[in-house]
Predicted model as a PDB file, atoms N, CA, C, CB and O in Angstrom, pLDDT in the B-factor column:
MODEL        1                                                                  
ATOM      1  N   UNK A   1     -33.255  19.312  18.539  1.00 65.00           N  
ATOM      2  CA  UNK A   1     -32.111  20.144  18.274  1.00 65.00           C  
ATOM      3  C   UNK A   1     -31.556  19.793  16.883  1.00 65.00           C  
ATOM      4  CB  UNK A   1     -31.032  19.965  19.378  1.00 65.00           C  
ATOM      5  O   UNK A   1     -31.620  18.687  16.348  1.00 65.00           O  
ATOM      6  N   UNK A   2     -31.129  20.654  16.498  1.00 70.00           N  
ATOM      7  CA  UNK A   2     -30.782  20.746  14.609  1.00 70.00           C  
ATOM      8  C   UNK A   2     -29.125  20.950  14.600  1.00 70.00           C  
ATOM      9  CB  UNK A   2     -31.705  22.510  13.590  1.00 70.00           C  
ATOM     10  O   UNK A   2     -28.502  21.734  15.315  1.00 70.00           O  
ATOM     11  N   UNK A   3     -28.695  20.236  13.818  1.00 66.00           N  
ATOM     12  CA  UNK A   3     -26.845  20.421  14.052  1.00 66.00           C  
ATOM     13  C   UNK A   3     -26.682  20.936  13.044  1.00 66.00           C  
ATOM     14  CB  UNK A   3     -25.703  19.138  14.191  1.00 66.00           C  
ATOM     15  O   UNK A   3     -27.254  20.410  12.089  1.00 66.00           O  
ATOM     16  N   UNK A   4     -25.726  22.360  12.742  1.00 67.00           N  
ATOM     17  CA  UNK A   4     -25.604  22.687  11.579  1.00 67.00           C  
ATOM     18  C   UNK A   4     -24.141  21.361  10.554  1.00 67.00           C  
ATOM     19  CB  UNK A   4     -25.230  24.508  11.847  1.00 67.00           C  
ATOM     20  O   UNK A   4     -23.255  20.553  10.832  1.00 67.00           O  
ATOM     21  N   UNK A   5     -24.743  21.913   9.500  1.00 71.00           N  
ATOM     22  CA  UNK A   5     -23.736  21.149   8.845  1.00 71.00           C  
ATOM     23  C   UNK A   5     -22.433  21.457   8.540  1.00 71.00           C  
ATOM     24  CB  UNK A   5     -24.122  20.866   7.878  1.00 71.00           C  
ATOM     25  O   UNK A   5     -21.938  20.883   7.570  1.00 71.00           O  
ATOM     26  N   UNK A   6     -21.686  22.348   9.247  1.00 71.00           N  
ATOM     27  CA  UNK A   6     -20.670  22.393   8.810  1.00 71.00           C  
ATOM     28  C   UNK A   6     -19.553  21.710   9.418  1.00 71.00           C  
ATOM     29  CB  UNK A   6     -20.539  23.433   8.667  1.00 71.00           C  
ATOM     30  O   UNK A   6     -19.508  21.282  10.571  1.00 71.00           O  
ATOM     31  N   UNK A   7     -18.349  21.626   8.228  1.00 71.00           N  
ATOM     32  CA  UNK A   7     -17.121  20.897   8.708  1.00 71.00           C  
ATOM     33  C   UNK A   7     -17.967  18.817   8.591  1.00 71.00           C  
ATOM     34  CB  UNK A   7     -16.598  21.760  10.892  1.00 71.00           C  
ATOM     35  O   UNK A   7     -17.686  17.863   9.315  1.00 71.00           O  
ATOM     36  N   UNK A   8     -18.783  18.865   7.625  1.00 77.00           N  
ATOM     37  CA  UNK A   8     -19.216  17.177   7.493  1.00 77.00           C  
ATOM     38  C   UNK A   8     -18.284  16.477   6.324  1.00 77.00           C  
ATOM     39  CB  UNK A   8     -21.062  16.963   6.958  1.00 77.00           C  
ATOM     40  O   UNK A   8     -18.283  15.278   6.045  1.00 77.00           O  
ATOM     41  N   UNK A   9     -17.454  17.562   5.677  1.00 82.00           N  
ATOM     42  CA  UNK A   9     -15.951  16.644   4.863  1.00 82.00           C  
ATOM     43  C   UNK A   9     -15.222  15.949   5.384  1.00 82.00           C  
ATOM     44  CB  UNK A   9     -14.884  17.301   4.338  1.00 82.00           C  
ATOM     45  O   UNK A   9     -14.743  14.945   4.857  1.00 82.00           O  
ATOM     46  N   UNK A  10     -14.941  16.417   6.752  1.00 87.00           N  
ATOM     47  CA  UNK A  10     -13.442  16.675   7.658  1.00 87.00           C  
ATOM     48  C   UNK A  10     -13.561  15.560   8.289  1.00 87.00           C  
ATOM     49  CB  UNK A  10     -13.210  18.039   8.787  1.00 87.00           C  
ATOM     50  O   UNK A  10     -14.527  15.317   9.013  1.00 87.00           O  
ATOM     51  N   UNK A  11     -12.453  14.639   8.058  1.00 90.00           N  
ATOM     52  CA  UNK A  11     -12.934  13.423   8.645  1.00 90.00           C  
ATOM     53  C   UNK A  11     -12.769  13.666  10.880  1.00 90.00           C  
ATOM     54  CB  UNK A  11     -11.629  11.918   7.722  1.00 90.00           C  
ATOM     55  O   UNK A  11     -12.127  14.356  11.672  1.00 90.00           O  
ATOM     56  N   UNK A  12     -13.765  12.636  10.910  1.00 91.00           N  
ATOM     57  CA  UNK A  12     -13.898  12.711  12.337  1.00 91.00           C  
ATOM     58  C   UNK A  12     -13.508  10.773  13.263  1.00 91.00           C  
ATOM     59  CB  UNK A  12     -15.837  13.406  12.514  1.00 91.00           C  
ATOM     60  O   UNK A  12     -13.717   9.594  12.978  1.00 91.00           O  
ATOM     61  N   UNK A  13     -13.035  11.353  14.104  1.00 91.00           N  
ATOM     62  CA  UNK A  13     -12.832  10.323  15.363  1.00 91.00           C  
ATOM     63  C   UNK A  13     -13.673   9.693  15.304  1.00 91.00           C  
ATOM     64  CB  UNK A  13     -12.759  10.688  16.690  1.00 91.00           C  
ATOM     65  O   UNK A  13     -14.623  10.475  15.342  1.00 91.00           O  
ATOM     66  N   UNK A  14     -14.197   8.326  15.198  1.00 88.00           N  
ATOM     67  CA  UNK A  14     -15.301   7.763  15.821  1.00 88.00           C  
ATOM     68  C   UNK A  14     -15.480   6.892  17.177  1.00 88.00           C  
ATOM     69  CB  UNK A  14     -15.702   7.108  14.940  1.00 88.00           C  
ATOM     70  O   UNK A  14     -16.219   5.931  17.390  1.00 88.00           O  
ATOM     71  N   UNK A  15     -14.452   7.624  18.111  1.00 90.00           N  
ATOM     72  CA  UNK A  15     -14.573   7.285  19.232  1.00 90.00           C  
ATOM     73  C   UNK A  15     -14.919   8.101  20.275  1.00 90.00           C  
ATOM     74  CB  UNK A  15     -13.716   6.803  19.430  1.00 90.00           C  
ATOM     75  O   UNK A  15     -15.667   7.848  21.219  1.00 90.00           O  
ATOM     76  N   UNK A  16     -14.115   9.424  19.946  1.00 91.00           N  
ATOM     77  CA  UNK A  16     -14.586  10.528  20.595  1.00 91.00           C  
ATOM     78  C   UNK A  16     -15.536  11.851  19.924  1.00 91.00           C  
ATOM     79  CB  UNK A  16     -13.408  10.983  21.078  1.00 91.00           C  
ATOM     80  O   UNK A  16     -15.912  12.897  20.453  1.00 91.00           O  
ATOM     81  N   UNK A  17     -15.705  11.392  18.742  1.00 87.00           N  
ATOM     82  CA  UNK A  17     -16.464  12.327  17.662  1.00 87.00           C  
ATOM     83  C   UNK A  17     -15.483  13.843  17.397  1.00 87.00           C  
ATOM     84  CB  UNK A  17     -18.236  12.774  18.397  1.00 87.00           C  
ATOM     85  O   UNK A  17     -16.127  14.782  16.928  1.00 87.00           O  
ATOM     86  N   UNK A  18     -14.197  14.053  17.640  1.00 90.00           N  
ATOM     87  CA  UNK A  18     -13.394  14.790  17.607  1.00 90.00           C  
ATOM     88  C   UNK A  18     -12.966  14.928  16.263  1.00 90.00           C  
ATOM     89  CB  UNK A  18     -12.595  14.512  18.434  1.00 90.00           C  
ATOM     90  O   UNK A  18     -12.239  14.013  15.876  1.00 90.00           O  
ATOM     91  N   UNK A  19     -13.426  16.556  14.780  1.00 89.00           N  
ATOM     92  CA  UNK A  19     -13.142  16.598  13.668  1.00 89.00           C  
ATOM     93  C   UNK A  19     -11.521  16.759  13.123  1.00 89.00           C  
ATOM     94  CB  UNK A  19     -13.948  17.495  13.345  1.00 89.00           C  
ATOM     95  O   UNK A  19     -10.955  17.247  14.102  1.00 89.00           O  
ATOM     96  N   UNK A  20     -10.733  16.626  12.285  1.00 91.00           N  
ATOM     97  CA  UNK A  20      -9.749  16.862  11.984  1.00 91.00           C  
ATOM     98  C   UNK A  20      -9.730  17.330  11.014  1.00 91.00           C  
ATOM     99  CB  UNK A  20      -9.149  16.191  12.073  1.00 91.00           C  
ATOM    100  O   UNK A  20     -10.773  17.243  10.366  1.00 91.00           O  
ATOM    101  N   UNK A  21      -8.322  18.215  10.266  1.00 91.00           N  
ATOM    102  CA  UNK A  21      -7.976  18.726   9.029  1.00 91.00           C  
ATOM    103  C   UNK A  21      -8.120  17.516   8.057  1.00 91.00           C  
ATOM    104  CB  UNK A  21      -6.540  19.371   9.052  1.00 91.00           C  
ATOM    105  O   UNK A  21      -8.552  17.549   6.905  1.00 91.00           O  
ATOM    106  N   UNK A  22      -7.802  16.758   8.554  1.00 92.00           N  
ATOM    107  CA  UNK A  22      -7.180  15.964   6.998  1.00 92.00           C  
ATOM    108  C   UNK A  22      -6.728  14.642   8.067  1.00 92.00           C  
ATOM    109  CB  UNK A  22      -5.378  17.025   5.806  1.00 92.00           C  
ATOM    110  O   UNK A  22      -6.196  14.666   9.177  1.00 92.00           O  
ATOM    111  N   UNK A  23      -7.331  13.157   6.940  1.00 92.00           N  
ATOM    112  CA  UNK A  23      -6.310  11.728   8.154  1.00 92.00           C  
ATOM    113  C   UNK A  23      -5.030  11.647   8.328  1.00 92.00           C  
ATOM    114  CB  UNK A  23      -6.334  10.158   7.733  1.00 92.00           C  
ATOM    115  O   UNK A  23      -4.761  10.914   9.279  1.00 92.00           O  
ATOM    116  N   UNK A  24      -4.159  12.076   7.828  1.00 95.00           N  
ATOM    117  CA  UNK A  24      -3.011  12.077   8.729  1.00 95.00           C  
ATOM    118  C   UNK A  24      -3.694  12.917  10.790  1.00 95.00           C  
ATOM    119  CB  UNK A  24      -1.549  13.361   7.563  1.00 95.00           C  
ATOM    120  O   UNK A  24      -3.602  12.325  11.866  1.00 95.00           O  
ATOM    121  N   UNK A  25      -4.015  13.703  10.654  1.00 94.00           N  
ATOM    122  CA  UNK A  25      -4.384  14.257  11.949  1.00 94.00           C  
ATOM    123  C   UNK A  25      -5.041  13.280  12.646  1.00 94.00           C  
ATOM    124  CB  UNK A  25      -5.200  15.447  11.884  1.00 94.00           C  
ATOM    125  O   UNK A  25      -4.897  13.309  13.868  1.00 94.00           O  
ATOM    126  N   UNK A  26      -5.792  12.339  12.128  1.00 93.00           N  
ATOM    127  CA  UNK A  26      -6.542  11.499  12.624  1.00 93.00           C  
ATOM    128  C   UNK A  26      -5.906  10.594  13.203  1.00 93.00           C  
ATOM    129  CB  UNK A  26      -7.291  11.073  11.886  1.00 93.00           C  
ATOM    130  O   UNK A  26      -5.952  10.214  14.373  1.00 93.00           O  
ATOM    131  N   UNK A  27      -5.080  10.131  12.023  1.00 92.00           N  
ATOM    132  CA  UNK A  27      -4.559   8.762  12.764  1.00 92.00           C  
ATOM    133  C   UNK A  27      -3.685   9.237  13.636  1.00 92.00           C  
ATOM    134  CB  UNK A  27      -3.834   7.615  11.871  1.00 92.00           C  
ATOM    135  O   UNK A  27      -3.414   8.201  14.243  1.00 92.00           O  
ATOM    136  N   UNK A  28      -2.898  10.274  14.248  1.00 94.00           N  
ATOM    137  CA  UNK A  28      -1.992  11.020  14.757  1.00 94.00           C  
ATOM    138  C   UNK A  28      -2.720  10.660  16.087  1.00 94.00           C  
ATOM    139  CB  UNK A  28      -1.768  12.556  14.201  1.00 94.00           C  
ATOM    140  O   UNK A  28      -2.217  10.116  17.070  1.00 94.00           O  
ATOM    141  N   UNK A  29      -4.283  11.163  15.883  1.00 93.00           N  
ATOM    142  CA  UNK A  29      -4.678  11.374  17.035  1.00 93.00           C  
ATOM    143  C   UNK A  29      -5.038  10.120  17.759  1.00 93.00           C  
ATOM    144  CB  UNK A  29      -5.636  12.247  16.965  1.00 93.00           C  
ATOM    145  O   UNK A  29      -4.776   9.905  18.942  1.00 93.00           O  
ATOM    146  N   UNK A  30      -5.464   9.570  17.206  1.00 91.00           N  
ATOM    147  CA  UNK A  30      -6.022   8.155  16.928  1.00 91.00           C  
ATOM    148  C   UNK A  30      -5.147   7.055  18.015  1.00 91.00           C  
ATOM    149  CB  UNK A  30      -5.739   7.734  15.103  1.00 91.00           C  
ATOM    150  O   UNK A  30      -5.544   6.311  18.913  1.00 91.00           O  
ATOM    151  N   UNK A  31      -3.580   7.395  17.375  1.00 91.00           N  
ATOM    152  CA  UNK A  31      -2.763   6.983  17.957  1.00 91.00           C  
ATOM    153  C   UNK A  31      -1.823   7.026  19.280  1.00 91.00           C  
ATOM    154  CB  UNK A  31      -2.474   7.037  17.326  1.00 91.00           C  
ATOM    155  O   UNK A  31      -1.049   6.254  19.845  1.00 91.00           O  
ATOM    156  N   UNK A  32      -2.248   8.182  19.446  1.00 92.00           N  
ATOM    157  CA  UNK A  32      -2.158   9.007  21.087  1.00 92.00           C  
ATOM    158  C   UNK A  32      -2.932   8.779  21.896  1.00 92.00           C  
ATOM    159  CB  UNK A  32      -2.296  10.380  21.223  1.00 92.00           C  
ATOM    160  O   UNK A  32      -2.719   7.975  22.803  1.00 92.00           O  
ATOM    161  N   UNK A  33      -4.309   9.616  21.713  1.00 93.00           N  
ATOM    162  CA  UNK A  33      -5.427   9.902  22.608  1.00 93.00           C  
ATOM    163  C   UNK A  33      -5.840   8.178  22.774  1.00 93.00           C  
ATOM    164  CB  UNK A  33      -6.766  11.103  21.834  1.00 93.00           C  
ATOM    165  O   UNK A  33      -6.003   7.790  23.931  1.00 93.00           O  
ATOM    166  N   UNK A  34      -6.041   6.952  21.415  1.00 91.00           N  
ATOM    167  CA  UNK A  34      -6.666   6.037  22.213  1.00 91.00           C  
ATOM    168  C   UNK A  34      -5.648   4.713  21.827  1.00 91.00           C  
ATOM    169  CB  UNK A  34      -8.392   5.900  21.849  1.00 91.00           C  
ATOM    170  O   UNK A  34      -6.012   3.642  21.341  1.00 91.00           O  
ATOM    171  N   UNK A  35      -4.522   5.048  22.126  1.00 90.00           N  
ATOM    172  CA  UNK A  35      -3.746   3.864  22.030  1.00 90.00           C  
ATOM    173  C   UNK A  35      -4.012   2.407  22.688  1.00 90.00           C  
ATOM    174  CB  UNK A  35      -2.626   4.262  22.462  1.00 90.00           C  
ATOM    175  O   UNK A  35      -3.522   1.392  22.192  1.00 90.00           O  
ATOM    176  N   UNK A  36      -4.647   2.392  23.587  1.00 91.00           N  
ATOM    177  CA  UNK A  36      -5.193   1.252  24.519  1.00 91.00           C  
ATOM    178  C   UNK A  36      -6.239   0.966  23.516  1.00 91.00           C  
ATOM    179  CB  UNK A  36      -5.759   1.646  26.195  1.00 91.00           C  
ATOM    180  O   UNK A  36      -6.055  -0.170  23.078  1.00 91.00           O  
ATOM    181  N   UNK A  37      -6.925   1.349  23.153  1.00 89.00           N  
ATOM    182  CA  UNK A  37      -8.470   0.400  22.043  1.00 89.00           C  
ATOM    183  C   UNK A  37      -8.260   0.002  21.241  1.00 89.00           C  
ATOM    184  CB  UNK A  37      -9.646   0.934  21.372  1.00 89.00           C  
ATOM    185  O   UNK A  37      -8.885  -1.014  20.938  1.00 89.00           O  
ATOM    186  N   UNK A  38      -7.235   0.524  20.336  1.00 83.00           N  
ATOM    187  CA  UNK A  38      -6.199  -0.188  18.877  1.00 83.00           C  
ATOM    188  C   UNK A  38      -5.526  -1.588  19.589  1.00 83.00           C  
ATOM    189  CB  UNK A  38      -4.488   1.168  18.229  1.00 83.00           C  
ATOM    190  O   UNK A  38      -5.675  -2.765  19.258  1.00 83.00           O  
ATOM    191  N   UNK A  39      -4.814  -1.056  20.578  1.00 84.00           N  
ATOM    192  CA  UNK A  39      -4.332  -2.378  20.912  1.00 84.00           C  
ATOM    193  C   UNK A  39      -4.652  -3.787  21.228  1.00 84.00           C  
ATOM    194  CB  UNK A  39      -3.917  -2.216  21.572  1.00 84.00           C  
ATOM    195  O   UNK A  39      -4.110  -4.841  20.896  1.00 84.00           O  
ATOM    196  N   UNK A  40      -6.115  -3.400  22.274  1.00 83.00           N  
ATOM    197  CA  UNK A  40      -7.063  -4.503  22.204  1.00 83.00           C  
ATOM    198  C   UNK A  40      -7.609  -4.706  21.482  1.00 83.00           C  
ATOM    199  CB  UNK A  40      -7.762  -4.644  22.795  1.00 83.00           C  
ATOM    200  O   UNK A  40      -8.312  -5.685  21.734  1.00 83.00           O  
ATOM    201  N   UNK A  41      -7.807  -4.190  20.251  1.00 78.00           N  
ATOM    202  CA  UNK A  41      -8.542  -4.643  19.402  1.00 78.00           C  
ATOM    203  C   UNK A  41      -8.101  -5.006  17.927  1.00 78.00           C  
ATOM    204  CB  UNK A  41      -9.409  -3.854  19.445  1.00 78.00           C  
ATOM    205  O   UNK A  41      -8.546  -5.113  16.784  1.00 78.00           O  
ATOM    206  N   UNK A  42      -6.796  -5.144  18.769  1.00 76.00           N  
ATOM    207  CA  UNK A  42      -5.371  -5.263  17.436  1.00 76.00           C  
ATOM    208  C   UNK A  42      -6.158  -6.741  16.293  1.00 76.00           C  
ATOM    209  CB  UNK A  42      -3.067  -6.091  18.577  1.00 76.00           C  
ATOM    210  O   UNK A  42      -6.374  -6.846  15.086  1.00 76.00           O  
ATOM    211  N   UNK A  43      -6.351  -7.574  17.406  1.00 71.00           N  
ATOM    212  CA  UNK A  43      -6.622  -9.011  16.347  1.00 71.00           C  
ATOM    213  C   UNK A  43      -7.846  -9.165  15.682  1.00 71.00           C  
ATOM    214  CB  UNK A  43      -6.575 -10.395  17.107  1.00 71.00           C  
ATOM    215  O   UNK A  43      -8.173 -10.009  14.848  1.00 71.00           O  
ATOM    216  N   UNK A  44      -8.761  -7.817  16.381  1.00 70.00           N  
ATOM    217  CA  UNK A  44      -9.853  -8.144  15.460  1.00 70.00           C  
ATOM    218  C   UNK A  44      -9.775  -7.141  14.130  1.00 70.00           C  
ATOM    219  CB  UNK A  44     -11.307  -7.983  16.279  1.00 70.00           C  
ATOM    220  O   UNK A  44     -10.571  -7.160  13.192  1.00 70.00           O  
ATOM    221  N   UNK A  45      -8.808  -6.404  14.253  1.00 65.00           N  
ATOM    222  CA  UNK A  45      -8.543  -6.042  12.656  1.00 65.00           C  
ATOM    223  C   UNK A  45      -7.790  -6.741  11.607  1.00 65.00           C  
ATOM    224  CB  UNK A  45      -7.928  -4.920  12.582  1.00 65.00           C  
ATOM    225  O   UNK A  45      -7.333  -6.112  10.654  1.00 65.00           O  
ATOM    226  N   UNK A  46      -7.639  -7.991  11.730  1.00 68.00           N  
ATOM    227  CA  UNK A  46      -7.118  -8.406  10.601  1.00 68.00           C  
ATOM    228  C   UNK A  46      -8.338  -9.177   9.943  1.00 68.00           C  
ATOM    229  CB  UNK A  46      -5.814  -9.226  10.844  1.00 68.00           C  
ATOM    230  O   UNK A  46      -9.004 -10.141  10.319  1.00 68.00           O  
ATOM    231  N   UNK A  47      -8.374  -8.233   8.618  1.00 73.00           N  
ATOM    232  CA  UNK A  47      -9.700  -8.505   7.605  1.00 73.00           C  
ATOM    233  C   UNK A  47      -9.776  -9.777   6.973  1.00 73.00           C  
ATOM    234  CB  UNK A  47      -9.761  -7.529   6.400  1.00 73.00           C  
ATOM    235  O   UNK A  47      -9.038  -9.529   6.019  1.00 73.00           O  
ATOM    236  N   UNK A  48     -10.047 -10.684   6.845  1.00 77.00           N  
ATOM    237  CA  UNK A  48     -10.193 -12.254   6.123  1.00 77.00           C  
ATOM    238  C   UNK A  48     -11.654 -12.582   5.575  1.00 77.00           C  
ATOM    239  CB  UNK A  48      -9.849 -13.537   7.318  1.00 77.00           C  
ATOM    240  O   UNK A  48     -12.710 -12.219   6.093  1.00 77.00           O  
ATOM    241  N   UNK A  49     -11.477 -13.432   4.287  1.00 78.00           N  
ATOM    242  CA  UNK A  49     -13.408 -13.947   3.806  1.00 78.00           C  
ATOM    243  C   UNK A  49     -13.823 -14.343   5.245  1.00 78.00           C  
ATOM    244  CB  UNK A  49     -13.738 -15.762   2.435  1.00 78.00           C  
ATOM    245  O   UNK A  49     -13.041 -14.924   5.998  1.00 78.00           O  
ATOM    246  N   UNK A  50     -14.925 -14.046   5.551  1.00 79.00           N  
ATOM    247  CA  UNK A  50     -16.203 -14.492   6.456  1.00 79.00           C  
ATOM    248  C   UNK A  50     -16.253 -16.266   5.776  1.00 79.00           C  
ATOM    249  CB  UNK A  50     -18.015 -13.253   6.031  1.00 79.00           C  
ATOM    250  O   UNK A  50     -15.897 -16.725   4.690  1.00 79.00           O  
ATOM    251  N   UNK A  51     -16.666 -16.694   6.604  1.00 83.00           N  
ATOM    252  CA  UNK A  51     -17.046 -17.874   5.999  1.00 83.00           C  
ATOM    253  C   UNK A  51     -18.459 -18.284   5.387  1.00 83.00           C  
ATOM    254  CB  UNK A  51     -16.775 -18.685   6.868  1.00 83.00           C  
ATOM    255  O   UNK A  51     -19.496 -18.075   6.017  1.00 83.00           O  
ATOM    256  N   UNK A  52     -18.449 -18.815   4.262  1.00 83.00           N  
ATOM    257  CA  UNK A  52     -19.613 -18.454   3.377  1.00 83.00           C  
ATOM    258  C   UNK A  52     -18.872 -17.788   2.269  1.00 83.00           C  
ATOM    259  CB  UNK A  52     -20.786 -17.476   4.081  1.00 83.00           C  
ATOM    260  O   UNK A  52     -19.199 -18.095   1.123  1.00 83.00           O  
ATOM    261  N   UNK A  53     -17.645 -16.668   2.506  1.00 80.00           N  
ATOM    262  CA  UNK A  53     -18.003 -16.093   1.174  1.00 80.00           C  
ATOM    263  C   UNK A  53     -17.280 -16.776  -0.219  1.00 80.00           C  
ATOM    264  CB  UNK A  53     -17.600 -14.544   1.270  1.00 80.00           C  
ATOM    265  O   UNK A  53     -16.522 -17.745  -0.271  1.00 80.00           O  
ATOM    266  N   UNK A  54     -17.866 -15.792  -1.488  1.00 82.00           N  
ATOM    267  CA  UNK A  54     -17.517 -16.777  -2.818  1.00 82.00           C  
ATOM    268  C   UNK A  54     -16.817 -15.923  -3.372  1.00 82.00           C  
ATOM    269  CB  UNK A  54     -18.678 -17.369  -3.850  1.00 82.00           C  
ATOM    270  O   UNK A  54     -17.332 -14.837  -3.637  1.00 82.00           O  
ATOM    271  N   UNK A  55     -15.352 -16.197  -3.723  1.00 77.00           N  
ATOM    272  CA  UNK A  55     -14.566 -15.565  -4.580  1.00 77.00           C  
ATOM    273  C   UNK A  55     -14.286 -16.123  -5.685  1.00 77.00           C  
ATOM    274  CB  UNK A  55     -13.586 -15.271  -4.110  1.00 77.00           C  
ATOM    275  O   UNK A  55     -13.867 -17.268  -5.849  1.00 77.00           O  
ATOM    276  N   UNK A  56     -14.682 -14.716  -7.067  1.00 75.00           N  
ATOM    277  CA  UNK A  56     -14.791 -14.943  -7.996  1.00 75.00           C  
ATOM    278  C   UNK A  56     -13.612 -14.521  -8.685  1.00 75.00           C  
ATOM    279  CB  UNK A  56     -15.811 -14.619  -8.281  1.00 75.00           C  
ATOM    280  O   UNK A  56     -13.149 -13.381  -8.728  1.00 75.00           O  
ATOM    281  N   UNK A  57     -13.122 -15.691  -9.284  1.00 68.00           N  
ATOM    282  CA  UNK A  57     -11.564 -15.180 -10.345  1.00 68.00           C  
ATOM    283  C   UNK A  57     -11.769 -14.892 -11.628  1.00 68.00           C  
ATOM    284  CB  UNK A  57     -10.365 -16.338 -10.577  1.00 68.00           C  
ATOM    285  O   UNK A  57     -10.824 -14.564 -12.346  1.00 68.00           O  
TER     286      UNK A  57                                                      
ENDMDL                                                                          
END                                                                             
């Protein structure tokens, strides 16, 4: 099966694959429809060096 391409700008959900106008809609939705998965997964979004990495000044 062949998917046409349209609407591949528009950013999309990547939880429910659901397209939007524009990210404000997203995170709107984001924030409604899956409020429980943000939440659990609140601490693993805070971004920090991996260990190993080399920062260059």
């Amino acid at each position: 099966m062949v998917l046409p391409l349209v609407d591949e700008h528009k950013p999309k959900c990547y939880l429910c694959h659901e397209g939007f106008e524009n990210l404000e809609k997203l995170r709107e939705h984001q924030k409604s429809e899956h409020k429980e998965f943000f939440e659990s997964h609140e601490k693993e979004m805070n971004r920090e060096p991996a260990p190993g990495d080399v920062t260059v000044f």
